[in-house]
py3Dmol code that shows the C-alpha trace and the ligand (Angstrom):
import py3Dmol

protein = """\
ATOM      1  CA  UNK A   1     -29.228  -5.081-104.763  1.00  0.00           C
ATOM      2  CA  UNK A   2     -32.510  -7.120-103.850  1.00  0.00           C
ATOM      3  CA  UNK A   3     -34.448  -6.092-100.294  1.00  0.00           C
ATOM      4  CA  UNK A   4     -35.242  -9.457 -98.596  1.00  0.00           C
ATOM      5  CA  UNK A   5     -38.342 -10.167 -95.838  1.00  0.00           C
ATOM      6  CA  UNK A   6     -38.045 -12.805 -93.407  1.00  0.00           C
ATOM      7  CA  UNK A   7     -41.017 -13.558 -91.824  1.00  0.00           C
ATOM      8  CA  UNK A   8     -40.873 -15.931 -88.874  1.00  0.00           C
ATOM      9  CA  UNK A   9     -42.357 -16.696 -85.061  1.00  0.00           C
ATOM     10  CA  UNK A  10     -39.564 -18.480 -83.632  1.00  0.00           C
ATOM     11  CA  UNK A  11     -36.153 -19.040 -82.804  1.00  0.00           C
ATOM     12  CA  UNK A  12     -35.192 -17.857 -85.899  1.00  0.00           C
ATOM     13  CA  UNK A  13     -31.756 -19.385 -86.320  1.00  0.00           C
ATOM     14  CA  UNK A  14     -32.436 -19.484 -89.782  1.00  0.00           C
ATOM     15  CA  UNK A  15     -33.041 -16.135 -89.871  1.00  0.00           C
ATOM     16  CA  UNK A  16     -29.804 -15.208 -88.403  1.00  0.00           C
ATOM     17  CA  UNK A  17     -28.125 -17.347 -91.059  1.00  0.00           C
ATOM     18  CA  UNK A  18     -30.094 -15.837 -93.615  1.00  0.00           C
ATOM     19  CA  UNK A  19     -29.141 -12.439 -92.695  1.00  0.00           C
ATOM     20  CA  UNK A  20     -25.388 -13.536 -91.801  1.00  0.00           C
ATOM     21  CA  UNK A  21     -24.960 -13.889 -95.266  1.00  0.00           C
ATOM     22  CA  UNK A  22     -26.232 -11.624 -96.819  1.00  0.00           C
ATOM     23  CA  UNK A  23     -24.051  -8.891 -94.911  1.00  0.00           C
ATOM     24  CA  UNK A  24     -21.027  -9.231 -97.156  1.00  0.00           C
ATOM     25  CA  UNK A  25     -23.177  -9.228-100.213  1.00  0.00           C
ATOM     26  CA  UNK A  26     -23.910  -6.831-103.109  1.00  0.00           C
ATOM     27  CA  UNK A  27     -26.962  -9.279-104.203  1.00  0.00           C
ATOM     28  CA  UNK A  28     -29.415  -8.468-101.769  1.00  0.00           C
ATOM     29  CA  UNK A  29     -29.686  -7.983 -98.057  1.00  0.00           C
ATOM     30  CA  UNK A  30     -31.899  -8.721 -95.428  1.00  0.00           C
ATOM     31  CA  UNK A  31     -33.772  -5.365 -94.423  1.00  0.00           C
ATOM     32  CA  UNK A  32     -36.599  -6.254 -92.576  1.00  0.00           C
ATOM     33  CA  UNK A  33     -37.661  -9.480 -90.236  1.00  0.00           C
ATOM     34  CA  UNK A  34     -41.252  -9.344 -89.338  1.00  0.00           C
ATOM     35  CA  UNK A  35     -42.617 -11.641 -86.681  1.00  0.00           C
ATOM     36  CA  UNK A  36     -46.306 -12.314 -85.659  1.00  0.00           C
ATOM     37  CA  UNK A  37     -45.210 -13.018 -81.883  1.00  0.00           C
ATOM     38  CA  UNK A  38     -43.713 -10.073 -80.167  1.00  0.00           C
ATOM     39  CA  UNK A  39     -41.258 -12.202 -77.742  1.00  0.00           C
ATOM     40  CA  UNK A  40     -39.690 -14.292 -80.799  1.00  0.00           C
ATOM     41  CA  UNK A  41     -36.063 -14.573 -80.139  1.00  0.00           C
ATOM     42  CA  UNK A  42     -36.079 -13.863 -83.876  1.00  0.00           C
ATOM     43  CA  UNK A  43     -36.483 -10.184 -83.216  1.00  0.00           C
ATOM     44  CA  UNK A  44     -33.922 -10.082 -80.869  1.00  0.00           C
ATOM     45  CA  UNK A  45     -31.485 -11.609 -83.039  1.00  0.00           C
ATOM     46  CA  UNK A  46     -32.356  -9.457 -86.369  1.00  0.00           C
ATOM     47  CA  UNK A  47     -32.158  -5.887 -83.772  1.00  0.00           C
ATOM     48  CA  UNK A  48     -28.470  -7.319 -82.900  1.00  0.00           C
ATOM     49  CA  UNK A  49     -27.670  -7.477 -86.616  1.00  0.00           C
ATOM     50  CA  UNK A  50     -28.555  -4.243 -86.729  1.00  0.00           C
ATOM     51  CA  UNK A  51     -31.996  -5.172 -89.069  1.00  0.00           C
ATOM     52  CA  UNK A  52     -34.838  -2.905 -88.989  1.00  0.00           C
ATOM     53  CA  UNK A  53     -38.126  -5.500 -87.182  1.00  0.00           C
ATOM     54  CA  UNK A  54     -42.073  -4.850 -87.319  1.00  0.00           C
ATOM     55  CA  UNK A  55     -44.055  -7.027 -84.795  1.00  0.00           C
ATOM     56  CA  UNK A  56     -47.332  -7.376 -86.284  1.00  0.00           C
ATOM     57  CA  UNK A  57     -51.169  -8.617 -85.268  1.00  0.00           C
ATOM     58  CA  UNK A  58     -53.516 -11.189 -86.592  1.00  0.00           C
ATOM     59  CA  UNK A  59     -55.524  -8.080 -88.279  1.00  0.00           C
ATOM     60  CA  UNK A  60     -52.845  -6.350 -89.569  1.00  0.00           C
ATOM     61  CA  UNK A  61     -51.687  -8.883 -91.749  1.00  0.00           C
ATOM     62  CA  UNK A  62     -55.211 -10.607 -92.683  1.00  0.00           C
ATOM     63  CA  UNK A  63     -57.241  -7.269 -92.717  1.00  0.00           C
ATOM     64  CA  UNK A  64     -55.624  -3.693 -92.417  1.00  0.00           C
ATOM     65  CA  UNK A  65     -52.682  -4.260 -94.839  1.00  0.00           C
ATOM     66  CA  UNK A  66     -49.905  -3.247 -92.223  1.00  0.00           C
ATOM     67  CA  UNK A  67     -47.606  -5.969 -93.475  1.00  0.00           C
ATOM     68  CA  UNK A  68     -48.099  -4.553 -97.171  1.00  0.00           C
ATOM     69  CA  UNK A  69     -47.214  -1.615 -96.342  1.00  0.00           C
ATOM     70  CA  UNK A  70     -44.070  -1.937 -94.637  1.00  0.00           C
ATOM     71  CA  UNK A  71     -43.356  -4.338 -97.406  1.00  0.00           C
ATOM     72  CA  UNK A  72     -44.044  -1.364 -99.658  1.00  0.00           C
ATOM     73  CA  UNK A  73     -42.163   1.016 -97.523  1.00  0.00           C
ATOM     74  CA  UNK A  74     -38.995  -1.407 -97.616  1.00  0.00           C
ATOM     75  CA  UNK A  75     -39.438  -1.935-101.013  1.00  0.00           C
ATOM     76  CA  UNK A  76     -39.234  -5.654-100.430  1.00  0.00           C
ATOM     77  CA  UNK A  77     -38.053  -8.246-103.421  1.00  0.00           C
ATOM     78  CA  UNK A  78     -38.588 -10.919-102.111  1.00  0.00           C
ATOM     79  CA  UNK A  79     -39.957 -12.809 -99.261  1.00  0.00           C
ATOM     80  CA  UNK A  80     -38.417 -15.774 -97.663  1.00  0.00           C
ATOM     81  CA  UNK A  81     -40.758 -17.491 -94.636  1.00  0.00           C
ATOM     82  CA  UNK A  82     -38.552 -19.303 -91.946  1.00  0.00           C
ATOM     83  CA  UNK A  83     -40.301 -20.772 -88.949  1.00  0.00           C
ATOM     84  CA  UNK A  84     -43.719 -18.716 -89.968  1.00  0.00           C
ATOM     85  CA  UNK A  85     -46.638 -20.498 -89.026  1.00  0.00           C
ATOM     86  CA  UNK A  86     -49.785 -18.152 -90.454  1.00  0.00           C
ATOM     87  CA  UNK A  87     -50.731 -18.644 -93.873  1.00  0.00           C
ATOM     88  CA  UNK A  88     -50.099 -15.780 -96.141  1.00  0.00           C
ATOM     89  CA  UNK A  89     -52.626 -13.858 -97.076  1.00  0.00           C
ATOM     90  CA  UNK A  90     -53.601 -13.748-101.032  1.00  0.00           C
ATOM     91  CA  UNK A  91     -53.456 -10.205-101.671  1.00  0.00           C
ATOM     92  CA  UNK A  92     -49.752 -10.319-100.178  1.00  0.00           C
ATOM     93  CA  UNK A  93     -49.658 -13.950-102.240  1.00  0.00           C
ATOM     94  CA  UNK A  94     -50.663 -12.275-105.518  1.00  0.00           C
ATOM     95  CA  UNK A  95     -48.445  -8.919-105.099  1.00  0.00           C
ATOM     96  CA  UNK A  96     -45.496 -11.460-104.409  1.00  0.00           C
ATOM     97  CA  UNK A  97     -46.345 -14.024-107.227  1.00  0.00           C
ATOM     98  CA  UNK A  98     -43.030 -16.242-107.335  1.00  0.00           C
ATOM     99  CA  UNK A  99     -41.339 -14.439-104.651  1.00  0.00           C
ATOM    100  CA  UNK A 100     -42.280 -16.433-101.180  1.00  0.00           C
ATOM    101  CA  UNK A 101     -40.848 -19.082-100.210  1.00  0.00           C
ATOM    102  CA  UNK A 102     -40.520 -21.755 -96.977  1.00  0.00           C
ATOM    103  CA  UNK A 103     -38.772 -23.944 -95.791  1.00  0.00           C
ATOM    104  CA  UNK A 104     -39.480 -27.440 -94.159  1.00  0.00           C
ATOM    105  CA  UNK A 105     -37.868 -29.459 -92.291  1.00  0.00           C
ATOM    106  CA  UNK A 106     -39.100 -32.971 -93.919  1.00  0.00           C
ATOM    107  CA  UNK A 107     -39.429 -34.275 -97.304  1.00  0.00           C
ATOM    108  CA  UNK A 108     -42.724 -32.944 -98.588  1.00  0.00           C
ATOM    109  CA  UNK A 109     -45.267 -34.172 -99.743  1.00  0.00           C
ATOM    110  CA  UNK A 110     -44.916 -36.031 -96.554  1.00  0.00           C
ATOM    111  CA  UNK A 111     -45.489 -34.657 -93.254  1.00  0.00           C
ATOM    112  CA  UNK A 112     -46.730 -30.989 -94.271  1.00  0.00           C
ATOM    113  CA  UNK A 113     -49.790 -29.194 -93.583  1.00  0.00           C
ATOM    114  CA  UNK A 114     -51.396 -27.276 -90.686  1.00  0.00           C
ATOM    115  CA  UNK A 115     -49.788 -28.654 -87.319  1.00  0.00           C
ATOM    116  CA  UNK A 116     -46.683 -30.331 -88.745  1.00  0.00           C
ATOM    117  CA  UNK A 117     -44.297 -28.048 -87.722  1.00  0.00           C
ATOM    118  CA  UNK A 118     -41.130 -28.127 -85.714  1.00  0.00           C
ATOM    119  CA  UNK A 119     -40.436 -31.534 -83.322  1.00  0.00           C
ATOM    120  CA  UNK A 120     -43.877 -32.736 -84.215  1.00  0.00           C
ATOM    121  CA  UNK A 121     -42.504 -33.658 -87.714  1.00  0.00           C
ATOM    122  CA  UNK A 122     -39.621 -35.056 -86.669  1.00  0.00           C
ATOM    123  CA  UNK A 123     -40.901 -37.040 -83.665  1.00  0.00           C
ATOM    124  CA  UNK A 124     -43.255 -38.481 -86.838  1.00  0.00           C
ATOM    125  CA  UNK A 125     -40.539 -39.461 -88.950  1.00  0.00           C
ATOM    126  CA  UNK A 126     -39.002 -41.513 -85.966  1.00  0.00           C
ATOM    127  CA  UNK A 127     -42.461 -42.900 -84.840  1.00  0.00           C
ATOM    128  CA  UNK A 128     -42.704 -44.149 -88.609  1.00  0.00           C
ATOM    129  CA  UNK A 129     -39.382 -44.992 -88.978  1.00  0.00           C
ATOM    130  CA  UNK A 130     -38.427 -43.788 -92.249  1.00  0.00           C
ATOM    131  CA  UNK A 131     -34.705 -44.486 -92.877  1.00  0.00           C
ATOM    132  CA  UNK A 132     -34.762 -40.995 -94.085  1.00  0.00           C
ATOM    133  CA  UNK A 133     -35.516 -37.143 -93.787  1.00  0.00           C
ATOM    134  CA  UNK A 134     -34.628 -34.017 -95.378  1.00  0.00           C
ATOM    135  CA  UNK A 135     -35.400 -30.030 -96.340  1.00  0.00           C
ATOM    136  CA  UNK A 136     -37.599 -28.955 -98.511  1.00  0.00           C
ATOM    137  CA  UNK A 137     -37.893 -25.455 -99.959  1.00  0.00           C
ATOM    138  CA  UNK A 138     -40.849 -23.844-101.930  1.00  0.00           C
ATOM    139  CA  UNK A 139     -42.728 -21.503-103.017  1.00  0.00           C
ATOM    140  CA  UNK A 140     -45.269 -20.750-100.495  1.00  0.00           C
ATOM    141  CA  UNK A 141     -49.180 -20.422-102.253  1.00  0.00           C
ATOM    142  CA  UNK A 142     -52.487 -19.951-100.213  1.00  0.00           C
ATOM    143  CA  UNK A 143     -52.198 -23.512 -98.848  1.00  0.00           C
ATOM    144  CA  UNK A 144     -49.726 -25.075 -95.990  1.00  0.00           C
ATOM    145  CA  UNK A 145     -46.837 -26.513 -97.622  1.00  0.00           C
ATOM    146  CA  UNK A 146     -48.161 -26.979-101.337  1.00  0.00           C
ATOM    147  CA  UNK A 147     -46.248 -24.809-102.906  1.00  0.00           C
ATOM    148  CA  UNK A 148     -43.980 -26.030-105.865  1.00  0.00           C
ATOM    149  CA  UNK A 149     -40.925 -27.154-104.815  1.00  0.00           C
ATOM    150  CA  UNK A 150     -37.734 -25.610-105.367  1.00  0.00           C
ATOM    151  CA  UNK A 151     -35.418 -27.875-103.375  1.00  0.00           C
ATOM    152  CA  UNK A 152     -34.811 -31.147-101.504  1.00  0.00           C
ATOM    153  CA  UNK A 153     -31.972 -32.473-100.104  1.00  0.00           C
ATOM    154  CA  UNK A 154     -32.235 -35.965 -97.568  1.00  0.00           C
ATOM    155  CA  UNK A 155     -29.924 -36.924 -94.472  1.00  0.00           C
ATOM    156  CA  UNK A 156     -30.230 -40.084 -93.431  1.00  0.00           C
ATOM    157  CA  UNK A 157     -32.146 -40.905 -90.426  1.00  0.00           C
ATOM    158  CA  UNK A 158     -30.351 -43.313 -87.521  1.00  0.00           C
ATOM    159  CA  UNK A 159     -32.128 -45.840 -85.387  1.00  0.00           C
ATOM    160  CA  UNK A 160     -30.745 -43.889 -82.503  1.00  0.00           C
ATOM    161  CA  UNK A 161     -32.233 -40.324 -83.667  1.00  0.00           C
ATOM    162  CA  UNK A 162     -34.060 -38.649 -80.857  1.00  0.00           C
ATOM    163  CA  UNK A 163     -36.398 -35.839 -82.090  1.00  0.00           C
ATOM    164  CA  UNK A 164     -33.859 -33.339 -81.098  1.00  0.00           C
ATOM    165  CA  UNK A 165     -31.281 -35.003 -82.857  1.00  0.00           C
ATOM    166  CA  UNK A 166     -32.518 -35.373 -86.128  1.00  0.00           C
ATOM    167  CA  UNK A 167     -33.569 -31.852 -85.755  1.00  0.00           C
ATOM    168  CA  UNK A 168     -29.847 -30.972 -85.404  1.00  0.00           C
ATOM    169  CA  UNK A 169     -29.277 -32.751 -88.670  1.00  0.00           C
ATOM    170  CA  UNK A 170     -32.000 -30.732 -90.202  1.00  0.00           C
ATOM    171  CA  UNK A 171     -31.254 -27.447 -88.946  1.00  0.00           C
ATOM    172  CA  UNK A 172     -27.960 -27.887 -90.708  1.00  0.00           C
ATOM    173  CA  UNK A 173     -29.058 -28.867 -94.154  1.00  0.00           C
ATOM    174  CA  UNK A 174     -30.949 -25.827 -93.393  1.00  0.00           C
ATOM    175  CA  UNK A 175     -27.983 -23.501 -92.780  1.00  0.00           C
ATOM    176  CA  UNK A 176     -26.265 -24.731 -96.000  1.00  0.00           C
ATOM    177  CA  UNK A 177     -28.628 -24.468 -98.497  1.00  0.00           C
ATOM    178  CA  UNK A 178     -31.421 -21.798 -97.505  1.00  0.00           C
ATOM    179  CA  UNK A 179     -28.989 -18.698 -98.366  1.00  0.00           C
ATOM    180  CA  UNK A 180     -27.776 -20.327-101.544  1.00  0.00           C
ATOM    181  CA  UNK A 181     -30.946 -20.928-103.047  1.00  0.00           C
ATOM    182  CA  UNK A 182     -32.152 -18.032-101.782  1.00  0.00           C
ATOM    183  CA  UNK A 183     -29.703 -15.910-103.751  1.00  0.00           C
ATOM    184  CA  UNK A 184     -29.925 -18.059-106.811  1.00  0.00           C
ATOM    185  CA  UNK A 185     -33.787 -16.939-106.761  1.00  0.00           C
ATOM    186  CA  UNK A 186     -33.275 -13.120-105.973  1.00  0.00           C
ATOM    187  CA  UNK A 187     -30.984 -12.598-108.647  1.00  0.00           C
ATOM    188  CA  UNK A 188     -32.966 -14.023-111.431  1.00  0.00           C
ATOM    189  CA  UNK A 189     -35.717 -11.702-110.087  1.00  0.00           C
ATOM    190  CA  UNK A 190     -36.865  -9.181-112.642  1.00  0.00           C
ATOM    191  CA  UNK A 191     -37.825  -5.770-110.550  1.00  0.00           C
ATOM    192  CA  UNK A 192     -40.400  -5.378-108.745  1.00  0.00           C
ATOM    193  CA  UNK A 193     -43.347  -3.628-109.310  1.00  0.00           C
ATOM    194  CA  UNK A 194     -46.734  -2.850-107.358  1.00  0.00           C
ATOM    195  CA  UNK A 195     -49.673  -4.337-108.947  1.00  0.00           C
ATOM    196  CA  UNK A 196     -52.757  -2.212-109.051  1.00  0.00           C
ATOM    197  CA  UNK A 197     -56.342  -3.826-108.569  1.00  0.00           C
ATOM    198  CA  UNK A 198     -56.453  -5.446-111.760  1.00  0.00           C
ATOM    199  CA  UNK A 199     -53.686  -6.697-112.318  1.00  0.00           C
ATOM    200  CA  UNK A 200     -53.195  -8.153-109.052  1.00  0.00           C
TER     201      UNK A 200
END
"""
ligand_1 = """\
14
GRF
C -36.937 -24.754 -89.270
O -36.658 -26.092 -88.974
C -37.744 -24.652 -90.537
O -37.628 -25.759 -91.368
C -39.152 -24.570 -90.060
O -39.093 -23.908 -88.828
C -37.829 -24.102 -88.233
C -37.344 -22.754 -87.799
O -36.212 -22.874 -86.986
N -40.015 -23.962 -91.035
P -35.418 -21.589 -86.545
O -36.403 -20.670 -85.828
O -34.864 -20.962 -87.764
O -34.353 -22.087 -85.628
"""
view = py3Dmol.view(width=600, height=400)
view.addModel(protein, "pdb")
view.setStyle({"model": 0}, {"cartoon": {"style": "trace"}})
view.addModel(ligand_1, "xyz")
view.setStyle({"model": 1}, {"stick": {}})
view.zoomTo()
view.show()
């Protein structure tokens, strides 16, 4: 059995989803959702599903190592970002080599980086008209959305799409395939083990 991480600021309907199915499991489970922003609804909804949560500070993910160490504590897999907007640190980066990922809700390489996040991105697709959108999931490296992707999938975008509509559409490619691929990952995962200063 593999200990996920979410990590997210917001709403966190994917992490509910996440976590929804992972309860009737015996790959992995969710066992700790971390937030950066100590009102995120995601909080709320991980403490109703009965998950353990850690708000955290800018400094205690960039310089004290808080976030490490309840990774440590939790003995945490793998790490799966959903609605996160911080970049993640390299020493958590290099501990967790292969085992971050993100998802986004357009077809990268278009419309990612700092700021595209959220109805921004889809108020851009519209604005450009693209006859198309999509998810993308990847693995998350020291850069916004430049990780290698793992996964796309496209929905096709209508000339009446409002920004919350499309997002709808998103959201629910999100729903389907986040949890898959998430398990597909975790249970190719060799164990994990703490790397010490050199090797990390
Ligand atoms: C999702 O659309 C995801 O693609 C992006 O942030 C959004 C989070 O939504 N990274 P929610 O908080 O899970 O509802």
């Amino acid at each position: 059995m593999r200990n996920i991480a979410i990590l997210a600021s917001g709403t966190g309907t994917n992490a509910e989803n996440i976590i929804k199915y992972f309860s009737n499991k015996n790959t992995a489970k969710v066992s700790l959702v971390l937030s950066n922003k100590r009102q995120a609804q995601v909080l709320k909804r991980a403490e109703e599903n009965n998950i353990r949560t850690v708000f955290f500070e800018h400094k205690e993910f960039y310089v004290t190592g808080k976030v490490l160490r309840y990774l440590m504590l939790y003995k945490i897999d793998f790490i799966v970002l959903a609605g996160f907007l911080w970049l993640v640190p390299e020493n958590i980066i290099e501990q967790y080599a292969g085992r971050i990922i993100n998802i986004h809700p357009a077809l990268l390489p278009a419309y990612g980086g700092k700021g595209m996040y959220g109805e921004i991105v889809h108020k851009t697709v519209l604005t450009n008209k693209d006859k198309e959108s999509g998810i993308t999931i990847h693995y998350v490296n020291k850069f916004y959305d430049k990780g290698d992707i793992i996964f796309q999938t496209r929905v096709k975008v209508d000339p009446s799409d409002t920004p919350a509509s499309l997002a709808e559409k998103v959201h629910s490619l999100e729903y389907l395939h986040y949890p898959k691929i998430i398990e597909d990952l975790v249970v190719k995962l060799p164990d994990f083990s703490f790397k010490g200063p050199d090797e990390a």
